[in-house]
Each structure stands twice: as C-alpha cells, then as structure tokens.
Backbone as a chain_set.jsonl record, in Angstrom:
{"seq": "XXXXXXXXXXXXXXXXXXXXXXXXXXXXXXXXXXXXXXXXXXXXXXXXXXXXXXXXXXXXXXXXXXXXXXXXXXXXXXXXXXXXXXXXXXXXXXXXXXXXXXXXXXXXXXXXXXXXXXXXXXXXXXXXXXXXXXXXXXXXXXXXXXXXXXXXXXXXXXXX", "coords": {"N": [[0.84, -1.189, 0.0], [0.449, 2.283, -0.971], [2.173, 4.706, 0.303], [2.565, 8.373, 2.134], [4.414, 11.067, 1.621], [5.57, 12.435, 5.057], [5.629, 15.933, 6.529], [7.374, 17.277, 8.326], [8.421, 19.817, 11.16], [11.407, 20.085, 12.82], [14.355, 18.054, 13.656], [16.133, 16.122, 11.284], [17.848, 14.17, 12.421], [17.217, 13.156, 15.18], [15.026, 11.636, 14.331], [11.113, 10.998, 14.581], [8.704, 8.762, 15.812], [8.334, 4.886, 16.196], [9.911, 1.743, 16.061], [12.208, 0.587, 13.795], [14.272, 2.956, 12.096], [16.353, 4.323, 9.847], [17.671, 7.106, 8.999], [18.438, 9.082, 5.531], [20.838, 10.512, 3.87], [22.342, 12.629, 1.521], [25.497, 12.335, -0.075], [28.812, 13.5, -1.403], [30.91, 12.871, -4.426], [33.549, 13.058, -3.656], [34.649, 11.992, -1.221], [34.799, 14.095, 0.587], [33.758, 15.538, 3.734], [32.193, 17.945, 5.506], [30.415, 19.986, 5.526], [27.434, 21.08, 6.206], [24.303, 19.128, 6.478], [25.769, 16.697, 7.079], [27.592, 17.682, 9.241], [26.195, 17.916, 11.433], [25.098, 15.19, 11.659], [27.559, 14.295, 12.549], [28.041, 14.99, 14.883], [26.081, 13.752, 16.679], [26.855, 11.142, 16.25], [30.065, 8.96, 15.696], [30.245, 7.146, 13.754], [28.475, 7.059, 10.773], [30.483, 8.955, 9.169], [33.143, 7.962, 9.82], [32.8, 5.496, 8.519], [32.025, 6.289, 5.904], [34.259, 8.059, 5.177], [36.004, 5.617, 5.471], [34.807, 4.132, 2.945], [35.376, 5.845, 0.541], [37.822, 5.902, 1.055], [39.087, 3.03, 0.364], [37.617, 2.968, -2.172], [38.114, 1.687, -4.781], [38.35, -1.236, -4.009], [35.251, -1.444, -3.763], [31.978, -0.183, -4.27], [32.124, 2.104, -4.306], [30.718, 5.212, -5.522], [28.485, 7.667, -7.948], [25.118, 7.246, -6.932], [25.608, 5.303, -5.285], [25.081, 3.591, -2.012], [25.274, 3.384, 1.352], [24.848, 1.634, 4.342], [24.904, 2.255, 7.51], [25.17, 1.562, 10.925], [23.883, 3.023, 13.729], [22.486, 2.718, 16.263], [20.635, 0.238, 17.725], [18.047, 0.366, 16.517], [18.435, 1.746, 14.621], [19.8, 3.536, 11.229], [21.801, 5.025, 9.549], [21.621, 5.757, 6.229], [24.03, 7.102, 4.006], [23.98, 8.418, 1.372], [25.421, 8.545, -2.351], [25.064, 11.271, -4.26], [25.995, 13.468, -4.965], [27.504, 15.534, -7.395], [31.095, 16.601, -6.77], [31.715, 19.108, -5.331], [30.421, 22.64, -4.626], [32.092, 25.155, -5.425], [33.433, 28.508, -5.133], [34.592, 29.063, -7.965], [32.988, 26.619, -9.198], [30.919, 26.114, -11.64], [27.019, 25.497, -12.547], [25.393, 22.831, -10.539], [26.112, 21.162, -7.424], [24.484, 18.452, -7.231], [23.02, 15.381, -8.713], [20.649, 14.085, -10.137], [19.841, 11.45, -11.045], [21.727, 10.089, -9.609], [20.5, 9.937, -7.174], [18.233, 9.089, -7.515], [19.485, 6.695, -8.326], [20.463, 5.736, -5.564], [18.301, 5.702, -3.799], [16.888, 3.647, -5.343], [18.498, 1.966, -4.329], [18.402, 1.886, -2.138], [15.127, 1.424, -0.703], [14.526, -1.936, -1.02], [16.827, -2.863, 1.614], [15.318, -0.73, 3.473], [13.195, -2.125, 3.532], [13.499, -4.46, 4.61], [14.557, -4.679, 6.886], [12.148, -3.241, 8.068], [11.888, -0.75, 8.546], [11.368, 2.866, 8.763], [11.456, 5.756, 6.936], [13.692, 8.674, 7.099], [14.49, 11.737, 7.019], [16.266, 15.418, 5.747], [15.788, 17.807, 3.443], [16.744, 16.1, 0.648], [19.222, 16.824, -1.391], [19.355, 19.353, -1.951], [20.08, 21.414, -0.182], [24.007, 22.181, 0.083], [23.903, 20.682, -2.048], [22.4, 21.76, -4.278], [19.94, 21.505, -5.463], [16.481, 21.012, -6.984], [13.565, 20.482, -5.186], [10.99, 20.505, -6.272], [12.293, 18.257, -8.018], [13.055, 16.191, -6.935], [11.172, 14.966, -4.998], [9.559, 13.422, -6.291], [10.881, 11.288, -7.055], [11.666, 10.395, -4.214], [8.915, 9.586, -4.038], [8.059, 7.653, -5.738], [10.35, 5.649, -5.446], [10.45, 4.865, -2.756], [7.955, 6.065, -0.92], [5.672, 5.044, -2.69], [6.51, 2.11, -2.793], [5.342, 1.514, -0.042], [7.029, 2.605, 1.805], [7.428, 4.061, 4.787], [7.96, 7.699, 4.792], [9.722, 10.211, 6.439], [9.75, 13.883, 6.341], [12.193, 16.046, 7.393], [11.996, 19.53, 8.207], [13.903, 22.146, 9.447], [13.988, 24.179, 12.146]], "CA": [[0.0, 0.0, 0.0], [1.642, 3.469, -0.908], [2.419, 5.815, 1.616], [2.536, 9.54, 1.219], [5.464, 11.775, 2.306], [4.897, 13.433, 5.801], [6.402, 16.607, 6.397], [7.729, 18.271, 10.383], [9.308, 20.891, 11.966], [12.69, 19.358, 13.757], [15.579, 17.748, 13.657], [16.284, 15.357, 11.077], [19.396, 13.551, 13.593], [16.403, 12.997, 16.067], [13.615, 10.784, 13.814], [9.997, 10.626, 15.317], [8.257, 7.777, 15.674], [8.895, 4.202, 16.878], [10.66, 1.164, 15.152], [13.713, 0.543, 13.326], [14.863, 3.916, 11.292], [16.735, 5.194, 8.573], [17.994, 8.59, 8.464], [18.995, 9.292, 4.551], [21.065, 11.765, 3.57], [23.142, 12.81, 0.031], [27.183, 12.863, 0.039], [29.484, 14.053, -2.345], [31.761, 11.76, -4.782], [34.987, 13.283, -3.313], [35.15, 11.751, 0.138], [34.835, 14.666, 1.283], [32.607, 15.443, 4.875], [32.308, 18.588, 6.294], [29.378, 21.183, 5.409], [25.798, 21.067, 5.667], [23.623, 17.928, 7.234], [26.914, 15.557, 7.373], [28.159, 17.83, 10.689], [24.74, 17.727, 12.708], [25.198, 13.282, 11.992], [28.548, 14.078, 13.441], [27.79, 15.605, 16.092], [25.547, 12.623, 17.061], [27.295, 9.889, 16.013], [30.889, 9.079, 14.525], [30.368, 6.223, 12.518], [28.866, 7.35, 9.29], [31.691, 9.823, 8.983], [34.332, 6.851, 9.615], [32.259, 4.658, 7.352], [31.846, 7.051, 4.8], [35.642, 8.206, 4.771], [36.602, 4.245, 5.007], [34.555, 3.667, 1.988], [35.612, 6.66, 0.047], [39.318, 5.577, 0.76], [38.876, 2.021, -0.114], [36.706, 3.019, -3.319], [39.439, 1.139, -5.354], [37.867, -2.378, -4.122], [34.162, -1.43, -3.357], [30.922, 0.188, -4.85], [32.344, 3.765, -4.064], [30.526, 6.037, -6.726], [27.733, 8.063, -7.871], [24.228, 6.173, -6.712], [25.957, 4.059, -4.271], [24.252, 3.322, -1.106], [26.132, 2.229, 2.286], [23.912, 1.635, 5.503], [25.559, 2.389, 8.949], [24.068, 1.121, 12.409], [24.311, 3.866, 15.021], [22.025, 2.267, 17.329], [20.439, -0.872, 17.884], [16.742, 0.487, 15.557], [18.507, 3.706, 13.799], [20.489, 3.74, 10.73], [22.627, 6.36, 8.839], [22.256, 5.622, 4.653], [24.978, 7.774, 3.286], [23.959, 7.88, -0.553], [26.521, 9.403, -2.98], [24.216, 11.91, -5.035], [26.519, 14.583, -5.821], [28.71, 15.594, -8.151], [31.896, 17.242, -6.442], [31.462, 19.93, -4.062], [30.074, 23.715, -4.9], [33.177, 26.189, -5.338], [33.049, 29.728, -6.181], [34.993, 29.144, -9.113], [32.467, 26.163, -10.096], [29.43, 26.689, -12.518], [26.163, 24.545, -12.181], [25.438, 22.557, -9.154], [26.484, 19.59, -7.852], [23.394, 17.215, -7.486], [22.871, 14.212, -9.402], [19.007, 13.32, -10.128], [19.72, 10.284, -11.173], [22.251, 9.06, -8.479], [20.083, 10.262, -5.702], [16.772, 8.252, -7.634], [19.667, 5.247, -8.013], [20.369, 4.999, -4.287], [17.074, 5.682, -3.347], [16.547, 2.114, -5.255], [19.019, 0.768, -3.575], [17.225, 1.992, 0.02], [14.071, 0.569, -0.453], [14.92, -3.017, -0.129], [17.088, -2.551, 2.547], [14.538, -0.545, 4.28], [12.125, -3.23, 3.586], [14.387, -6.293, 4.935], [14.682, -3.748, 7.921], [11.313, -2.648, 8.423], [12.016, 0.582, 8.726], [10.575, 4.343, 7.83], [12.966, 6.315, 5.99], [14.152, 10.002, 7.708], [15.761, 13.059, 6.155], [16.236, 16.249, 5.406], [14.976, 18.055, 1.745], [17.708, 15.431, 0.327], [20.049, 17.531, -2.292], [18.411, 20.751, -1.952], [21.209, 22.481, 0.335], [24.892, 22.384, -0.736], [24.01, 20.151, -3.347], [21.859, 23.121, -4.955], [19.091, 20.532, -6.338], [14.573, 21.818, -6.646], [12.846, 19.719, -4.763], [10.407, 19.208, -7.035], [12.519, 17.366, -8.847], [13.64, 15.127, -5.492], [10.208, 14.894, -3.827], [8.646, 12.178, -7.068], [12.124, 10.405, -6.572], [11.204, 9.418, -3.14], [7.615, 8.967, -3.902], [8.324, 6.574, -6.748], [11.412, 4.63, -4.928], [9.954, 4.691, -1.436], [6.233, 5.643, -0.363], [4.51, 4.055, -3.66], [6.357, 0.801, -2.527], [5.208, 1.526, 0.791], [7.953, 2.551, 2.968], [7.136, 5.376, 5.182], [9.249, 8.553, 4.727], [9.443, 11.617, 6.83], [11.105, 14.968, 5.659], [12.419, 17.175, 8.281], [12.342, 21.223, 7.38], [14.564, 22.572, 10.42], [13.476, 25.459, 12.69]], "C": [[0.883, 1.25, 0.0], [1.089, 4.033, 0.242], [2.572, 6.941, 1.261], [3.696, 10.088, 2.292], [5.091, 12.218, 3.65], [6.175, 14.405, 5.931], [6.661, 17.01, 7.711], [8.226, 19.113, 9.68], [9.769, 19.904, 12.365], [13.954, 18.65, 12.801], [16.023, 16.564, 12.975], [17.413, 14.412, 11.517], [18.27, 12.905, 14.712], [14.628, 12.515, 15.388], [12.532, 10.69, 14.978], [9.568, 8.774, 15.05], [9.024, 6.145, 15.959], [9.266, 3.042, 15.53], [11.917, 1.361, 14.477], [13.25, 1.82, 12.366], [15.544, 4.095, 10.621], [17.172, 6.699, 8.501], [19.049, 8.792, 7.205], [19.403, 10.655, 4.157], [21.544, 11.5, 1.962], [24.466, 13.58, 0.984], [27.694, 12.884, -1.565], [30.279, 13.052, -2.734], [32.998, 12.029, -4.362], [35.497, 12.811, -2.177], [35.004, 13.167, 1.16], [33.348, 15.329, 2.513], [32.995, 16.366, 5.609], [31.56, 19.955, 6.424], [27.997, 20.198, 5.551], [25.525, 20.112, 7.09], [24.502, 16.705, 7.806], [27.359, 16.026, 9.429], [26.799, 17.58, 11.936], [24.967, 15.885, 13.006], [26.206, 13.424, 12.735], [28.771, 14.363, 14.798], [27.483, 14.81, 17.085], [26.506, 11.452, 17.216], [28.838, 9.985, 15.187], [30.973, 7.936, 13.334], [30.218, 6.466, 11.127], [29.909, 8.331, 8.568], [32.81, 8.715, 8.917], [33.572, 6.158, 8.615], [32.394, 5.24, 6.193], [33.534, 7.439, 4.145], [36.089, 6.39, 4.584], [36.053, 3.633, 3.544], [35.323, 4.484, 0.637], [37.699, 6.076, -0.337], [39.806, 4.267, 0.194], [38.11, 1.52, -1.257], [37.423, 2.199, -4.368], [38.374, -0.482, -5.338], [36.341, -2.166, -3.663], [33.152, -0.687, -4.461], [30.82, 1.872, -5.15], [31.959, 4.577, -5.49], [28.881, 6.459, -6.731], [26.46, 7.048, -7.93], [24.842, 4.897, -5.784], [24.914, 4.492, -2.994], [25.537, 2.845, 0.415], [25.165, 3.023, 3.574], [24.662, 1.609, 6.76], [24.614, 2.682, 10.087], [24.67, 1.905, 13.43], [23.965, 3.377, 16.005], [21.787, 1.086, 17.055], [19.001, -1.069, 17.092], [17.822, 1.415, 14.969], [19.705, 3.01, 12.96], [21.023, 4.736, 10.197], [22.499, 5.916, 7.285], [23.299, 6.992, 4.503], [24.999, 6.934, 2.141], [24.945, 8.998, -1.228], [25.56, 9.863, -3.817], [24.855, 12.956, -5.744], [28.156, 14.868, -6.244], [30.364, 16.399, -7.522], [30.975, 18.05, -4.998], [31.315, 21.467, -4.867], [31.377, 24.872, -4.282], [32.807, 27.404, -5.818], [33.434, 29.905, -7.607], [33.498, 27.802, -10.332], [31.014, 26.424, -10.968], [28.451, 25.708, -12.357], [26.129, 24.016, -11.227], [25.558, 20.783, -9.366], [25.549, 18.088, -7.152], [23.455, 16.249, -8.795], [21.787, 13.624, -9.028], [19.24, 11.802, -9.966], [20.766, 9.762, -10.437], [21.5, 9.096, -7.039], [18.575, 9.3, -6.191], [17.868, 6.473, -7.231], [19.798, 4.913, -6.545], [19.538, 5.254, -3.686], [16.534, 4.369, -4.114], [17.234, 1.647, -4.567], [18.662, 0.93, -1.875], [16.347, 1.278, 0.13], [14.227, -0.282, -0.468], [15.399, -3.112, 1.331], [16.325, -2.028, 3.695], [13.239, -1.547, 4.621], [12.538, -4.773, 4.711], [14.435, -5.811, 6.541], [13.432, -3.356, 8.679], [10.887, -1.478, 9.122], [11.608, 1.173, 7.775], [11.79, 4.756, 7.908], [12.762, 8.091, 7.089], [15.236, 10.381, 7.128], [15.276, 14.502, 6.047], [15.722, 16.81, 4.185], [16.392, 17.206, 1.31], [18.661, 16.479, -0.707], [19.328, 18.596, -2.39], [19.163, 21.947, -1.161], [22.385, 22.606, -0.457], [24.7, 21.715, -1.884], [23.037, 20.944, -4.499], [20.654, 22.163, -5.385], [17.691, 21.412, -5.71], [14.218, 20.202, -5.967], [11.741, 18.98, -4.964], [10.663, 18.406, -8.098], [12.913, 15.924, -7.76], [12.113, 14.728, -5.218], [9.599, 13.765, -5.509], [9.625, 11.086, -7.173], [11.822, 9.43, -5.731], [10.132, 9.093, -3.268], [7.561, 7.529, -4.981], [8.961, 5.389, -6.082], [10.875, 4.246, -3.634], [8.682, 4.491, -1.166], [5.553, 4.992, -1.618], [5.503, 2.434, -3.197], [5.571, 0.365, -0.885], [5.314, 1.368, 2.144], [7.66, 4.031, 2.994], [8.302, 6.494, 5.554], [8.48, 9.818, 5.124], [10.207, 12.77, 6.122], [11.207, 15.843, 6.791], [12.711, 18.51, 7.578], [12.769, 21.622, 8.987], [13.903, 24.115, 10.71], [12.056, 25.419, 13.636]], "O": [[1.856, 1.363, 0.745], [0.044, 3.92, 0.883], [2.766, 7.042, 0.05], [3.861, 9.687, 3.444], [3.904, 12.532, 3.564], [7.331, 14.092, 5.647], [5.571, 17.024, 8.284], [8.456, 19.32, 8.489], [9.129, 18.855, 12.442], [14.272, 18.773, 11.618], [16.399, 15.697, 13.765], [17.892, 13.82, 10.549], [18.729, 11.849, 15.149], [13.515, 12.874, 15.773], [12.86, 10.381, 16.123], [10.058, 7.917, 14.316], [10.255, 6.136, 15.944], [9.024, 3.284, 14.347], [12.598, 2.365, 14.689], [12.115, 1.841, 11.892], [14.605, 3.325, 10.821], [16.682, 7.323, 7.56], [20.257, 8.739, 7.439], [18.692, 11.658, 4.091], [21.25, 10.505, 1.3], [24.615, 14.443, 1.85], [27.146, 12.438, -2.573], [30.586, 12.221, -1.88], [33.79, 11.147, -4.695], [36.676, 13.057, -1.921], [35.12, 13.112, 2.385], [32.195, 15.505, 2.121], [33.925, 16.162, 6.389], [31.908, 20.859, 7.184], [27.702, 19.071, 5.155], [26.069, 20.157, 8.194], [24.149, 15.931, 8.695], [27.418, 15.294, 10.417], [26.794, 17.102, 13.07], [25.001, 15.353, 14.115], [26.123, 12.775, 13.778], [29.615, 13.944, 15.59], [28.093, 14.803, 18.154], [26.819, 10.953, 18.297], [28.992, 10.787, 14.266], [31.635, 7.946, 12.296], [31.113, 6.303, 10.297], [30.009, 8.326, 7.341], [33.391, 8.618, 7.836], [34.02, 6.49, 7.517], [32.981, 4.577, 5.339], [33.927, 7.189, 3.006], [36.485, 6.017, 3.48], [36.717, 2.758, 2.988], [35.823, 3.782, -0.242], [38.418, 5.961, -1.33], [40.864, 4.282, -0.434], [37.87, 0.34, -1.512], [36.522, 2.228, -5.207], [37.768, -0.857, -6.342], [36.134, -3.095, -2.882], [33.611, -0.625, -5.602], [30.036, 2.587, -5.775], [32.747, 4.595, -6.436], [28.069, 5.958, -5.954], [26.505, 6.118, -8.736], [24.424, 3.739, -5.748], [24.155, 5.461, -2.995], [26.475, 2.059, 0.285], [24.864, 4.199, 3.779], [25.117, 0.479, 6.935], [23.731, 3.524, 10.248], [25.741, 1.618, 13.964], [24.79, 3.36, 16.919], [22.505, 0.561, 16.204], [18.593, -2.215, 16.901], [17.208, 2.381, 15.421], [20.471, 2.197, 13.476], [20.393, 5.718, 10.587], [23.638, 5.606, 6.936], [22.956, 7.948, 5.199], [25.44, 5.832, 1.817], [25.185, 10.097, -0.728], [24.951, 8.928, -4.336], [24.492, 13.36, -6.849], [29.281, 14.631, -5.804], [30.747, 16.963, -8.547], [30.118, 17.736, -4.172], [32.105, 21.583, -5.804], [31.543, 25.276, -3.131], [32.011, 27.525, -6.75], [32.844, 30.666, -8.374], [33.171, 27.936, -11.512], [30.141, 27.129, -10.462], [29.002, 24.703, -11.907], [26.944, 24.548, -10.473], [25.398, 19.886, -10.193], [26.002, 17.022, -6.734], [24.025, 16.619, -9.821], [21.651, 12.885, -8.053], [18.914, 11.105, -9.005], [20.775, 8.55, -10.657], [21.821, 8.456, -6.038], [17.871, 8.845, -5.29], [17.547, 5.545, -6.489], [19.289, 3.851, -6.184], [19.851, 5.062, -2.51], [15.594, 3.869, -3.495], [16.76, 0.702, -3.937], [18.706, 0.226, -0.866], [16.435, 0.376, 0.963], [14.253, -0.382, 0.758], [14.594, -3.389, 2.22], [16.452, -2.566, 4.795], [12.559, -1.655, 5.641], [11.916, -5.678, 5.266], [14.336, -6.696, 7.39], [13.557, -3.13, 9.883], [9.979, -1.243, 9.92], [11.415, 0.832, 6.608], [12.789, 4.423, 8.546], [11.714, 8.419, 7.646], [16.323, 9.892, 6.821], [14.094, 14.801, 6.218], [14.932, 15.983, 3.73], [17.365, 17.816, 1.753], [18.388, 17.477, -0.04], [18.459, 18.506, -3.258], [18.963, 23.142, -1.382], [22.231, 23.045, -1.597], [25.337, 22.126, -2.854], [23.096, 20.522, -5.654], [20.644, 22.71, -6.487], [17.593, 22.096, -4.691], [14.628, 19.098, -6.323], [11.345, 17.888, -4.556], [9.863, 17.927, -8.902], [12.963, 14.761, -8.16], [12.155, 13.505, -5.354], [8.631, 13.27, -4.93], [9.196, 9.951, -7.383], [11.691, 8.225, -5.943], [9.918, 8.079, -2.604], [6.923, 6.512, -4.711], [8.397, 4.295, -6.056], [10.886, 3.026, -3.467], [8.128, 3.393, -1.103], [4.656, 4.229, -1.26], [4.774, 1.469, -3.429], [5.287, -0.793, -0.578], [4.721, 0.804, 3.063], [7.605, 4.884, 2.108], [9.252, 6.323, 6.317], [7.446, 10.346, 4.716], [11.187, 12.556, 5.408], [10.17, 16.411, 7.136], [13.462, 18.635, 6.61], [11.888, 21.382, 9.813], [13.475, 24.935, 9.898], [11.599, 26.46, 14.107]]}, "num_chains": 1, "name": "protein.A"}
C-alpha cells in the first residue's frame, strides 16, 4: 500500500516515531565530509563519517561512486544511509550545481529493499536541496516513486 510523504518541523538527527529507522542523507563523490547535514550526523554519532571516509578511501575495491548506497548502524533500531548523489562539491569558481538526479533516484533504489528487509521508515532532510543546490520538485517524485509508492514510510524534516 503506498504511503505519502509526511512533512515536520525538527531535527532530522532525532527521527519521530517508533521502530527501526533510517535517516537518509546525500554525500558528495569526493570523500569529502564537512558542510551542511553531514556535521549535525557528526555531532551525534561518529560512525557514518568513519564509514563514509573508510569507503571513500577504499573506493578502489568497493561500490564507491555516484548512486551508491552504504547503511551504517548507530544504534540498535537507527540507521545512517549515506547515498553518494553529488557531483563534487560547490566552489566559487564552479558553474552549475552539484546534485545528481539520477544518483540520488539510483540509491534511493538501492534503500528501499534494505529498508524493507529492515522494516524501517525512511528520515531526512529536503535530500540535495542544500549544498548540493538541487529543486525539490525534482527530489520529492524520486522518493515517492522509490519509497512511499512501494510503501515505505518517509518523513522529511524542514529545520526550525
């Protein structure tokens, strides 16, 4: 049965609701972790930051690239996805932005299983819509396609 987006106020680091979780974000293909929604996870937790750099550095023998997926267990219900969605990182010198539709729809397929096998609701922020410059209504039929029409429940946190 689909599910429909819901939307809060709060803190996507601090998911509502009970059961195993998910909090999905979008990272950059450079390894690099240190603006935006990445420092609030760190703040919390250090794993997907070590995970994320251990994958990034070990990209050589692994899946490391745009539309990848890697799931990290903070707690004992709560996960961290760190999906690779964007292209580089936003410089003043660079032009266009660095989202990637289609790596943020591919590891949003590769979530829903996972969240399914899991039985977990998905949690996040507007996914590529900060440094990664991306519209939202091009993100928001992404997750409704990959996620709530299979009928995995996804919150969106808007902060403040």
């Amino acid at each position: 049965m689909a599910e429909t987006i819901t939307y809060l106020r709060g803190d996507a680091t601090a998911p509502r609701g009970k059961g195993p979780r998910v909090i999905a974000h979008v990272c950059n293909d450079l390894g690099g972790w240190g603006k935006g929604f990445v420092l609030a996870l760190s703040r919390r937790w250090p794993e997907p930051e070590a995970a994320y750099r251990r994958w990034h550095r070990e990209r050589s023998r692994n899946d490391f690239a745009l539309g990848a997926l890697q799931l990290v267990q903070v707690t004992p219900h709560l996960w961290v996805a760190n999906m690779i969605g964007q292209r580089g990182t936003r410089t003043a010198r660079s032009t266009g932005v660095p989202v990637r539709y289609e790596a943020i729809d591919a590891a949003l397929a590769r979530l829903a299983p996972e969240a399914r096998r899991l039985g977990a609701s998905v949690h996040m922020p507007r996914i590529g819509c900060g440094l990664a410059g991306g519209k939202w209504e091009r993100i928001e039929p992404l997750i409704t396609a990959r996620l709530t029409d299979q009928g995995i429940p996804v919150t969106v946190y808007d902060h403040g």
